[in-house]
C-alpha positions as a LaTeX table, in Angstrom:
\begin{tabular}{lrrr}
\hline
Residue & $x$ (\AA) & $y$ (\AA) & $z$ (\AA) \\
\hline
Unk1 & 1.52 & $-7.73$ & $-11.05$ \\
Unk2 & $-2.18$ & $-9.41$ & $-11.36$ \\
Unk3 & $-5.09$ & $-6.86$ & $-11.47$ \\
Unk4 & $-8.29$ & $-8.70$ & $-10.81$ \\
Unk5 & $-10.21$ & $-8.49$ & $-13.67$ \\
Unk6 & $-14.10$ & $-8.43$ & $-11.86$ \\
Unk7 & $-13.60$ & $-5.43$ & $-10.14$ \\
Unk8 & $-16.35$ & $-2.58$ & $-10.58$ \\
Unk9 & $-16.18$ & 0.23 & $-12.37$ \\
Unk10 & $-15.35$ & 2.54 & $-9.47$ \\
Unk11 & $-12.55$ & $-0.23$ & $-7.97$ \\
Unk12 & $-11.28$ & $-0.38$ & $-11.41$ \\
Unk13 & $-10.85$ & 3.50 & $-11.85$ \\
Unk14 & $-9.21$ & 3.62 & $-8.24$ \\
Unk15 & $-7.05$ & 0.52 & $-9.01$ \\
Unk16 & $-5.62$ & 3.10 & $-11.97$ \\
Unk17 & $-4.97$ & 5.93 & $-9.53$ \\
Unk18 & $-2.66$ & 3.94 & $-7.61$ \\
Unk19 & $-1.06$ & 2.44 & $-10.32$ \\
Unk20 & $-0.45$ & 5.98 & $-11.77$ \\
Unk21 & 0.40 & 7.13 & $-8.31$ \\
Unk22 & 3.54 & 3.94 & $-8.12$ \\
Unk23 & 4.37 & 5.25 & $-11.29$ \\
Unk24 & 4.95 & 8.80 & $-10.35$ \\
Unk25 & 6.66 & 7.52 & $-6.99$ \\
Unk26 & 9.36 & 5.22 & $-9.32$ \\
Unk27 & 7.54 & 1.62 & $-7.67$ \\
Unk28 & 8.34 & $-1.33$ & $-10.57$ \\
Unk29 & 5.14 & $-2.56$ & $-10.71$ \\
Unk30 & 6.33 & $-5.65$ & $-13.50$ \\
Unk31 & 7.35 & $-7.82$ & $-10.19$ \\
Unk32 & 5.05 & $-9.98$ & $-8.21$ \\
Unk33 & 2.28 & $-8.18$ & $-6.61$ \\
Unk34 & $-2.07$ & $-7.89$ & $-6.87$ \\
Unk35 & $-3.78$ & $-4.92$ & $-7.44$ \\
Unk36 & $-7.79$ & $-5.77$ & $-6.00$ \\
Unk37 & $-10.45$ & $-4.72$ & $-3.59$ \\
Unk38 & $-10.72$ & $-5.90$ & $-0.22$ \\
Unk39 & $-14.01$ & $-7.59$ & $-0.13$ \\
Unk40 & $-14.25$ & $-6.80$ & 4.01 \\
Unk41 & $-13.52$ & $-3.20$ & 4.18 \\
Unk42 & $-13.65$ & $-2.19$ & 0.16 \\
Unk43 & $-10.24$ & $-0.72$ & 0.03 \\
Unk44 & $-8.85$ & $-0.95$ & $-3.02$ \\
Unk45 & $-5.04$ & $-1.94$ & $-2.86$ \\
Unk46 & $-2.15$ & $-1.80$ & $-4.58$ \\
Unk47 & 0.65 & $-4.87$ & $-3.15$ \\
Unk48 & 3.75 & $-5.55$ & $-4.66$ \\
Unk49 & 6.01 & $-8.10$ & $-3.34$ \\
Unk50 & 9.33 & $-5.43$ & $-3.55$ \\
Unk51 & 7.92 & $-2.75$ & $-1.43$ \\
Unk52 & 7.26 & $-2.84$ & 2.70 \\
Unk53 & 4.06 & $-1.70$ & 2.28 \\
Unk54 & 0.81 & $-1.47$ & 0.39 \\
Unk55 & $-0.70$ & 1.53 & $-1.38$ \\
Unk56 & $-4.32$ & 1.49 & $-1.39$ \\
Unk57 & $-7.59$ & 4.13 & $-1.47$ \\
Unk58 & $-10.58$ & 3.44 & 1.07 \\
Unk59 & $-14.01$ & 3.84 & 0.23 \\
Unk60 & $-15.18$ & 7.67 & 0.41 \\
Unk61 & $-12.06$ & 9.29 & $-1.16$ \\
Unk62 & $-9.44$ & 8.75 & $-3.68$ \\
Unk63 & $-6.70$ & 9.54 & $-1.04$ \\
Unk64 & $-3.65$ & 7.49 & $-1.63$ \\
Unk65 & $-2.33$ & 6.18 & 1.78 \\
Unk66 & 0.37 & 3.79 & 2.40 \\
Unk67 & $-0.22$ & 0.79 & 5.14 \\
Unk68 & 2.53 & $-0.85$ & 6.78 \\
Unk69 & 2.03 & $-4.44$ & 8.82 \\
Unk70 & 3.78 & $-5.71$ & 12.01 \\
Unk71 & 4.59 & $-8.98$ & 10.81 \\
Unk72 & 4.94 & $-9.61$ & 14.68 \\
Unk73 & 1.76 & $-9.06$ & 16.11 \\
Unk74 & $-0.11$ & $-7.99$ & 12.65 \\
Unk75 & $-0.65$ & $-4.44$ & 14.10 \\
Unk76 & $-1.09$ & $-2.27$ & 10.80 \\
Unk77 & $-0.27$ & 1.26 & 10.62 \\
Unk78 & $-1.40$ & 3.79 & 7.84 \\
Unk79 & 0.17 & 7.15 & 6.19 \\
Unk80 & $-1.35$ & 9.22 & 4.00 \\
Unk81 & 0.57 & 9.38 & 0.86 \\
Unk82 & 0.85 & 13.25 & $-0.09$ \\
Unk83 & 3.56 & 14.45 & $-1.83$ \\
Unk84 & 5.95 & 11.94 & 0.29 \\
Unk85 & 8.58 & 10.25 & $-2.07$ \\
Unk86 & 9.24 & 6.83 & $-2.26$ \\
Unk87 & 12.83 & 7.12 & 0.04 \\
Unk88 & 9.95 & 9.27 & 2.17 \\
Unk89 & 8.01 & 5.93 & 2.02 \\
Unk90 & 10.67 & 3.41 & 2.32 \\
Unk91 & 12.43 & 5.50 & 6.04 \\
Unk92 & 8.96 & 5.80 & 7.31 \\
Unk93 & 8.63 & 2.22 & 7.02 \\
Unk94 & 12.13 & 1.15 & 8.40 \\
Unk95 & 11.96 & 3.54 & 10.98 \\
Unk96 & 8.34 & 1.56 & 11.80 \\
Unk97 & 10.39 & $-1.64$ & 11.19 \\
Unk98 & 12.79 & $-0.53$ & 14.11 \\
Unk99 & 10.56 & 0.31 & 16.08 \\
Unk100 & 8.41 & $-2.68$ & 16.19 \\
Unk101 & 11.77 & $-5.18$ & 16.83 \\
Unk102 & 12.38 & $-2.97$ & 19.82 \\
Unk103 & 9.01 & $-4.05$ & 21.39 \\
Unk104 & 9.72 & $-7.89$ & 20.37 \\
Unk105 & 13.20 & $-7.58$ & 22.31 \\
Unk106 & 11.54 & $-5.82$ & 25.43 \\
\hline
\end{tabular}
């Protein structure tokens, strides 16, 4: 995983909350993946390459949510983290996964 290294203070501390948050959920962070801030919206984010979706913390909280992307129509669809587990994490997003193929077919 590749952290960008110019990120603020404040990005930087976030960037550490979601890396201890994969951590406590089981994520491998050692595989491909970029933890950085969104330039557009500030969200700081958390991708990694094995996982369906991305962890990341907007700008007036440290809130962990999870986002998952329609790689059909690019319609993105967020969770708040919680005390959800990783299986929690990986159902909601096949479930979304499902879902969004039934639309395609229709």
């Amino acid at each position: 995983m590749e952290i960008n290294s110019k990120l603020c203070s404040n990005a930087t501390r976030k960037v550490a909350l979601l890396i201890t948050k994969a951590s406590e959920l089981g994520m491998d962070v050692s595989g491909y993946g970029m933890a950085d801030e969104n330039q557009n919206s500030g969200y700081v984010y958390l991708w990694l390459e094995d996982y369906p979706f991305t962890l990341y913390i907007d700008l007036g909280s440290d809130d962990i949510q999870a986002l998952w992307t329609n790689m059909n129509d690019g319609e993105e669809i967020e969770s708040s983290v919680g005390s959800m587990s990783l299986d929690d994490l990986i159902q909601w997003c096949n479930e979304l996964e499902v879902d969004a193929e039934h639309e395609v077919q229709e």
